[in-house]
N, C-alpha and C positions, 0 to 999 in steps of 0.2 A: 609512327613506328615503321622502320624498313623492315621486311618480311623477305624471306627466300626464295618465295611465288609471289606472284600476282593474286589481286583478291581472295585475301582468306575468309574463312567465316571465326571469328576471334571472341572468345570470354575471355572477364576477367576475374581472377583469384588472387583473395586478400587471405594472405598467408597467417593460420590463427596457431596459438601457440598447440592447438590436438594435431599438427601435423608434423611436428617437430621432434627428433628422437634422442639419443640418449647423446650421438654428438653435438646438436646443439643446431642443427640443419633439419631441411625439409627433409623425412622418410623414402628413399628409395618408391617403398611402394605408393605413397601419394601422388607421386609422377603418372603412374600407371594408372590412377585412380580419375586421374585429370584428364588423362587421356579417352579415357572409358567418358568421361563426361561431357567431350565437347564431340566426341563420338555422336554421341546420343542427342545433343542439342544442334547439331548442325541436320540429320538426320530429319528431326523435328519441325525445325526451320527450312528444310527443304517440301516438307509435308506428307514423309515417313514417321509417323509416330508408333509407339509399342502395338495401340490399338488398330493399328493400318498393319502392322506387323502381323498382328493374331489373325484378322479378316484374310486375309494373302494368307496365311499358314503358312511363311517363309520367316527366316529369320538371318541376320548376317550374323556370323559368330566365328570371332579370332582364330583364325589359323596360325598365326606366327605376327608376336610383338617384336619388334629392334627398338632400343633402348639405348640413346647417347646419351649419358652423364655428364655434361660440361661443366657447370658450374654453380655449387649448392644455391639454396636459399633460404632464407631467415625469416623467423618470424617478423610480423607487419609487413613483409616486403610486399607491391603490389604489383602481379604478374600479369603477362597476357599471354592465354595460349591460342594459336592458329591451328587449322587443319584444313587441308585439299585433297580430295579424291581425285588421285593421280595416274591408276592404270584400274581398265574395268578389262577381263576378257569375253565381257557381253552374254555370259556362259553362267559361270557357275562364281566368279572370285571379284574383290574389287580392292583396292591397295589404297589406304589414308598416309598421310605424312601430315608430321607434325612439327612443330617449332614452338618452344617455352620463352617467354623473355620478359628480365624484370624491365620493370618501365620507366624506373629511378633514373638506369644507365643504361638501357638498351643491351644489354647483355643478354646473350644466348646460354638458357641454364639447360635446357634439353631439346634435340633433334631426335624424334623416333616413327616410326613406319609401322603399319599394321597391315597383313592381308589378311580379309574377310573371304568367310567361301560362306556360300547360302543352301542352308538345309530346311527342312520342310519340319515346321515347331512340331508337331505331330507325332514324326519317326525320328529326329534327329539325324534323316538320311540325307543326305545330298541332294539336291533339287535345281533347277533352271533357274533364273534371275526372272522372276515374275515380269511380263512389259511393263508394268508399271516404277519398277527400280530399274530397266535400264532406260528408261526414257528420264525419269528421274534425277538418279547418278549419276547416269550420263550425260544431262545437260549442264549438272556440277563439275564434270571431267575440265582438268587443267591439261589447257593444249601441251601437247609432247614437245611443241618447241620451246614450251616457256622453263621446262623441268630439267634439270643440268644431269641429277644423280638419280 
């Protein structure tokens, strides 16, 4: 599968028919759901999990999703989604992109972008990027020369 970055961290999703809405395509909001999920499992796989979350009393939580709608999908179809933590400012925020495509045909069903800003689970307040997520995400970070947009 060609990708829009270099090395992503990639799941795959086998589209069942509860994701499917009344026009006969994947739901808008399962995109977003997918999203949230490889969030979470790249996170994981980098060796941030929920419970590393709680211990740190930090948490990264959505500032602003962008959401390309390219090209529906259908039931059975079987997807892979990518994600690269693309801009950190070492401070307080970190910026994921994403890339949807079926596997069939290679097709791009969605391109969307998330920034994260990091608050303290606690107070909900605003907090520093603990050194342990910017050494972290940071050594996830996709170099700026590889990134076009």
């Amino acid at each position: 599968m060609e990708w829009a970055l270099p090395d992503p961290f990639v799941i795959d999703i086998h589209v069942t028919h509860e994701a499917i809405d009344a026009y006969q395509h994947v739901n808008n909001g399962e995109y977003l759901r997918w999203v949230e999920q490889v969030s979470w499992a790249h996170s994981e796989a980098l060796g941030l999990s929920l419970e590393r979350y709680r211990a740190l009393d930090r948490a990264m939580v959505v500032h602003r999703h962008e959401l390309d709608y390219l090209a529906p999908g259908f039931v059975n179809d079987h997807l892979q989604l990518a994600t690269w933590i693309v801009a950190s400012d070492g401070r307080f925020s970190l910026t994921r992109r994403f890339q949807l495509k079926r596997v069939s045909d290679g097709k791009t069903l969605l391109n969307a972008r998330t920034r994260f800003a990091c608050v303290a689970l606690s107070s909900g307040r605003p907090k520093r990027l603990p050194d342990e997520y910017q050494r972290i995400y940071g050594g996830a970070l996709v170099a700026a020369s590889e990134i076009e947009n």
